[in-house]
N, C-alpha and C positions, 0 to 999 in steps of 0.2 A: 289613714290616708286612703281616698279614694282608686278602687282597680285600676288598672291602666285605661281600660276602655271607658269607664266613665269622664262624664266631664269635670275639669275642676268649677265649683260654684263655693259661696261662701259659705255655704255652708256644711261644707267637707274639706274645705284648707283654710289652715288660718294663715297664710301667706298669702293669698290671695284675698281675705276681709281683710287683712290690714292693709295690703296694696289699695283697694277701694275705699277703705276708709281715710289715708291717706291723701287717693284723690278728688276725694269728695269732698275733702274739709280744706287741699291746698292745692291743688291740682289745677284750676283755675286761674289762679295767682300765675302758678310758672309759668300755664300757657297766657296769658296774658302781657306776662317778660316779656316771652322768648316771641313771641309777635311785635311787640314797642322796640325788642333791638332788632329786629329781621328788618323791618321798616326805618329806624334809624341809622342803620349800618351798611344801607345799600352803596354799593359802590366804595365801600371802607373795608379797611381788616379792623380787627377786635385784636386786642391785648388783655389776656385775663394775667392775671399778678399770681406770682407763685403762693404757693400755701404748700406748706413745711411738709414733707411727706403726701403728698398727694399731687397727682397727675390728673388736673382738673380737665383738663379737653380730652384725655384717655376717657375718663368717668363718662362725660357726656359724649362721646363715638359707643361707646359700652351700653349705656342708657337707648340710645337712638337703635342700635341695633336691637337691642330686648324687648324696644316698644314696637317696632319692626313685624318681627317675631310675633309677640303678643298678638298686634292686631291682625295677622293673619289665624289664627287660632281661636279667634273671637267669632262666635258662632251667633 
């Protein structure tokens, strides 16, 4: 693990090459979604469907805030 004053880059975390590999191979796709319903659902609410143990719009407030995060960190 790189010092604390270093940067992370991929090639001192593998949490972060697999976060980029990630979005390099599907990262597009979501942002692609998540733009076709931002634009289909204007002036709608959205119903996502429960899935057994998981708190799907918690997930994505979680995600939103990390990538938040993230891009201010991004040098």
């Amino acid at each position: 693990m790189p010092r604390p004053e270093e940067p992370l880059t991929i090639r001192n975390d593998m949490q972060l090459l697999m976060f980029m590999r990630l979005w390099t191979s599907q990262g597009s796709l979501a942002l692609r979604a998540a733009s076709s319903l931002v634009d289909r659902s204007e002036g709608r609410r959205i119903e996502i469907p429960e899935k057994q143990g998981r708190d799907i719009k918690a997930e994505i407030v979680q995600m939103h805030k990390h990538l938040s995060t993230l891009l201010d960190r991004i040098v």
